[in-house]
C-alpha positions in Angstrom: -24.4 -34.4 29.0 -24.5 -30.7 29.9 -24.0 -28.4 27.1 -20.7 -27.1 28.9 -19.0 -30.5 29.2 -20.4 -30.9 25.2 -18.5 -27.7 24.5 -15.6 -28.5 26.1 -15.1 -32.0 24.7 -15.5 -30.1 21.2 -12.9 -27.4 22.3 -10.6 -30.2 22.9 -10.9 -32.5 20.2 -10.6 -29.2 17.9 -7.1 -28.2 19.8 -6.1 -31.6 19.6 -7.0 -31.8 15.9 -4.8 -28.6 15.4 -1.9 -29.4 17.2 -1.6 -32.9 15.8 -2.3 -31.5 12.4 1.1 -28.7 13.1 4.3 -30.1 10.5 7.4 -30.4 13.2 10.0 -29.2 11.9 13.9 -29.2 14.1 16.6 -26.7 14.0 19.4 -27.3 15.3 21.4 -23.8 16.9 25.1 -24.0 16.1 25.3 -23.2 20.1 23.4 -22.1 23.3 20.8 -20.0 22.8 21.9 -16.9 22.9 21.2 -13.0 21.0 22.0 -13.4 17.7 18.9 -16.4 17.6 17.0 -13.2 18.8 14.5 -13.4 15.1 14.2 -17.0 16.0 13.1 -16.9 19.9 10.9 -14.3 18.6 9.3 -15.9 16.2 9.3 -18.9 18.6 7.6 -16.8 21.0 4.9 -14.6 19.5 3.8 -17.5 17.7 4.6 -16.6 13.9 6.0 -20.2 13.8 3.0 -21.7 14.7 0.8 -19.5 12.2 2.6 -20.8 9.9 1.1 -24.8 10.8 5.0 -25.2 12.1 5.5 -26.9 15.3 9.7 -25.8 15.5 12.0 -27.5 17.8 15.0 -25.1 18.9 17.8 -27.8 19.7 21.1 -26.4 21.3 24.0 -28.9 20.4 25.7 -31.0 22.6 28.9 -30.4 20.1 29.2 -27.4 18.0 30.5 -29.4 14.6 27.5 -31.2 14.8 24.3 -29.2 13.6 25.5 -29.3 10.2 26.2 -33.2 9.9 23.1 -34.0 11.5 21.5 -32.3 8.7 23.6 -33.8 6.0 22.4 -37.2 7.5 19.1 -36.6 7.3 18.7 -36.2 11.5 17.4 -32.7 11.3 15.5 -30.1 9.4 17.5 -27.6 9.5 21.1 -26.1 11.6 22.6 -22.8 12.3 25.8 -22.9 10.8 28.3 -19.7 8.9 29.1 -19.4 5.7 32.4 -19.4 6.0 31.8 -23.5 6.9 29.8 -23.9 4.1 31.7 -23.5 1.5 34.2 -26.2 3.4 31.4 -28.3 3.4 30.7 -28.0 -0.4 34.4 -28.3 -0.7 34.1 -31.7 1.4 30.8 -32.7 -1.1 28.5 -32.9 2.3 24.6 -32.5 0.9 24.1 -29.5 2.4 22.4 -25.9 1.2 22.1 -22.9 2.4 18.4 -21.9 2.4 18.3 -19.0 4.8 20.4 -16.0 6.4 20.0 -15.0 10.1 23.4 -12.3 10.2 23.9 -11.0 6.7 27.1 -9.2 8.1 30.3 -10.5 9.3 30.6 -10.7 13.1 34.8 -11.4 12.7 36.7 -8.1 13.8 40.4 -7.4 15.1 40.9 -6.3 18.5 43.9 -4.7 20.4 43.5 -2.4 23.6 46.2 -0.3 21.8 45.3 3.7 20.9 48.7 3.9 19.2 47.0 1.1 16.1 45.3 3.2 13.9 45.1 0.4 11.2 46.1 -3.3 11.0 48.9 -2.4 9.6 50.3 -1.2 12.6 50.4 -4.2 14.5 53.6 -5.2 12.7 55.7 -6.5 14.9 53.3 -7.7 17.3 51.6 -10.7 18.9 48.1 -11.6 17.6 46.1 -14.4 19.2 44.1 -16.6 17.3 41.4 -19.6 17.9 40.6 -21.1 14.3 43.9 -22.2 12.4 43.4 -21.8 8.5 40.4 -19.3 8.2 41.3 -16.7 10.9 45.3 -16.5 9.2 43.8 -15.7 6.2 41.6 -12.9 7.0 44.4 -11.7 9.1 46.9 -11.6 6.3 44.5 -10.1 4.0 43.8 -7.3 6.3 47.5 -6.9 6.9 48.5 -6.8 3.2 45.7 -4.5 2.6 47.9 -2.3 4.8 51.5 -2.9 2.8 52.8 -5.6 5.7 53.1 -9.3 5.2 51.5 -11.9 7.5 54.9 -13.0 8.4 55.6 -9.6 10.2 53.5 -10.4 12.7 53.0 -13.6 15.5 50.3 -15.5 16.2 49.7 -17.1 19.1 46.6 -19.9 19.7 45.0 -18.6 22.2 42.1 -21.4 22.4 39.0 -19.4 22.4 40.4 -17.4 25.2 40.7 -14.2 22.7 39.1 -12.1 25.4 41.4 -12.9 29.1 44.6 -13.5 26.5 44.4 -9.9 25.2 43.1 -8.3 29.1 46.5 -10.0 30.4 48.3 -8.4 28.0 49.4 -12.1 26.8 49.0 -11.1 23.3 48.5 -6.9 21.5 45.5 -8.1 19.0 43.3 -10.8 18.6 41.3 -11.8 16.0 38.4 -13.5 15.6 36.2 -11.5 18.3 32.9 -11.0 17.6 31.9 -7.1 17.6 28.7 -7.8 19.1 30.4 -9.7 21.8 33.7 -9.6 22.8 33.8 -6.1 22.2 31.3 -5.1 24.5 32.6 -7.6 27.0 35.8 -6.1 26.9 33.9 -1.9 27.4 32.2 -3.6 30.0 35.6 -4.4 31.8 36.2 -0.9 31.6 38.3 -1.3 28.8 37.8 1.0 25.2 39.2 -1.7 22.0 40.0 -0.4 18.9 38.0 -2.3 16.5 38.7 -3.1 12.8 35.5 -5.1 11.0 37.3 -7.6 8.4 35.4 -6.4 5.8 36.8 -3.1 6.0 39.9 -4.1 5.1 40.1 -6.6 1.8 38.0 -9.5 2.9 34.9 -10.4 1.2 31.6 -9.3 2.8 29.8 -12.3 3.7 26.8 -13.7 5.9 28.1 -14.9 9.2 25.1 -17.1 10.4 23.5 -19.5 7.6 20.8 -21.1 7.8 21.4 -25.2 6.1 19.2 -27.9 5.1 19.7 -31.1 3.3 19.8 -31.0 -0.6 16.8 -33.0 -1.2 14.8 -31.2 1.2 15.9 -27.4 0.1 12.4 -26.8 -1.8 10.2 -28.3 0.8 7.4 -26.3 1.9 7.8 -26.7 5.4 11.3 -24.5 5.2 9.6 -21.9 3.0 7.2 -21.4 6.0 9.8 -21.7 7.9 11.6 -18.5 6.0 8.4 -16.6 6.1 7.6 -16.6 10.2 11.3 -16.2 10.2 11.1 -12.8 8.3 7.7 -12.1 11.2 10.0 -12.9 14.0 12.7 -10.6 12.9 10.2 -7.9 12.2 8.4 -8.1 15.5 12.4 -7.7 17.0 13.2 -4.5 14.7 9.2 -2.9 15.8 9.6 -4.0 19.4 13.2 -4.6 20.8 13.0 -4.4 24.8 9.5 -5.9 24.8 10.6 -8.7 23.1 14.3 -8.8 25.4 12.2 -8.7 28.8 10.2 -11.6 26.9 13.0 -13.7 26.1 14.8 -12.9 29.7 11.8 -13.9 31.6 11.7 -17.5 29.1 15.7 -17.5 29.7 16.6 -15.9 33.2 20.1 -17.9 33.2 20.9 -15.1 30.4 19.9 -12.2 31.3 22.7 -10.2 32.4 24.2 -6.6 30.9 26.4 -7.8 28.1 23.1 -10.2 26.6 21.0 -7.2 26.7 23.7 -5.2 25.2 24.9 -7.8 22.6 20.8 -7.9 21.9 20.7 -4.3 21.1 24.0 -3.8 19.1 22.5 -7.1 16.9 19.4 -5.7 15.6 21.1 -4.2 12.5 22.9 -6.8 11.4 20.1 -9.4 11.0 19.0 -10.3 7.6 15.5 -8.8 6.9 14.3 -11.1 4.4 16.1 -14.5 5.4 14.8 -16.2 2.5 16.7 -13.7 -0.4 20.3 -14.7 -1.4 23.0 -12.3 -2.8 24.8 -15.1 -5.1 27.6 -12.6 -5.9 29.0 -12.6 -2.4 28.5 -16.4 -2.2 30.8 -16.3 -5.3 33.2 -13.8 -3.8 33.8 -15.9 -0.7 34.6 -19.0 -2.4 37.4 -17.0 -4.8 38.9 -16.0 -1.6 38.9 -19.1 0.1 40.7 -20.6 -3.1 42.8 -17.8 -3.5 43.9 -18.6 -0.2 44.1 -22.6 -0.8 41.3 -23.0 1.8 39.3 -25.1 -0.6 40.6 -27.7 -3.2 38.1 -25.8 -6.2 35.9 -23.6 -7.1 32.1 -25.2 -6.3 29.7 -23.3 -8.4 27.2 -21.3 -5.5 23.7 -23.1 -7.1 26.0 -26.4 -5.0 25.3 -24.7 -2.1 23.2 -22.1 -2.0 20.0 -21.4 -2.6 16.9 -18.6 -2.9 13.8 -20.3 -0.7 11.5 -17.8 -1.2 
């Protein structure tokens, strides 16, 4: 046997030995891959995952309201889910915890193509389209009574998740429930300038729009701490290196690469969590008062039920 062949047969056994010794780990997205996983397909893709011994599977769902159950069962590592569907699921006594934050920022905003609306307040008297009964009513009449007018002032109208087309065709004067790092820019690059009022701004509770869940028994495992840390590499890499690492994920992802991906790419970078691991308990807590207050939830679940610090 040549001393070439000899080499190579060592070379291989040693890959093989490495890549059978990598811990697989799943995540399941909460939908197609798309900007805001940008820490995650970077992370994926400059190999931070596998430094950390993780061999990660990135699983789109077949049905959004699944990721989270197929964790609760035991069927998956880990799901992107928000935390506004967490605290249901607490409510609902699913075993499931939050161990890691991709957007620490809500995404939630409401939209009208109107110059006169200088506040919510002023859509009183108008028609506001909606998609999510319960959750969506209640930030909307939050940010309307921070404004002196009562949710009954205004209409809604279910718009099923056509927020964007219902409010181009003038079917309704607001929507909410756009995402400003999405539907807005859709909507500017339709020619069109929204007026855009972030929910936060206006009496709602901060809170972190996508979660990262696992099962309760498997919150402290090892693999998810690792998980956390290429997690905080990938979303460092982003923040040094945005258009190298867009070119990098249109190239992997060509399907996607059109103007309002690159531009929802860019206007994300500041609202992903730098250190996904960390949890701010306090606006765990003041979510779940508001869901309450609002009779969202049956009672108040204490946040270490739900939530929890993987660093």
């Amino acid at each position: 046997m040549t001393k070439i062949s000899l080499f190579t047969l060592i070379f291989s056994a040693s890959l093989a030995s490495q890549v059978q010794a990598m811990e697989k780990l799943t995540l399941v997205l909460d939908w197609y891959i798309n900007p805001d996983h940008a820490p995650i397909m970077v992370a994926q893709q400059s190999g931070a995952f596998a430094a950390e011994g993780l061999a990660v599977t990135i699983v789109p769902p077949s049905d959004p309201a699944l990721p989270p159950r197929l964790v609760a069962a035991g069927q998956a590592d880990l799901a992107i889910t928000y935390q506004p569907q967490l605290h249901f699921f607490a409510d609902q006594g699913l075993p499931l915890v939050r161990v890691g934050t991709l957007i620490n920022s809500p995404l939630n905003t409401l939209i009208t193509l109107d110059k006169a609306v200088k506040k919510p307040g002023d859509l009183k008297g108008k028609n506001i389209g909606y998609s999510v009964s319960g959750i969506e009513q209640a930030t909307l009449a939050t940010m309307l009574n921070h404004d002196g007018v009562k949710a009954d002032q205004v209409k809604l109208v279910n718009v099923n998740f056509q927020l964007t087309s219902a409010l181009l065709t003038g079917k309704v004067d607001a929507v909410i429930g756009g995402y400003r790092n999405i539907e807005a820019l859709e909507m500017k690059l339709q020619g069109k300038d929204p007026v855009v009022f972030n929910v936060e701004d206006y009496g709602v509770p901060a809170y972190d729009e996508l979660i990262i869940v696992a099962n309760r028994d498997e919150a402290h495992a090892e693999k998810i701490k690792k998980f956390m840390r290429a997690l905080k590499k990938g979303n460092a890499e982003l923040q040094a290196h945005p258009e190298a690492n867009w070119q990098a994920f249109a190239r992997a992802y060509p399907q996607l690469n059109t103007p309002l991906n690159h531009q929802a790419w860019r206007a994300s970078l500041p609202l992903f969590a730098r250190d996904p691991a960390k949890l701010d308990r306090a606006r765990y807590q003041a979510y779940e008062q508001f869901l309450f207050d609002n009779k969202l939830v049956k009672t108040v679940t204490p946040v270490e039920r739900y939530a929890v610090d993987s660093e």
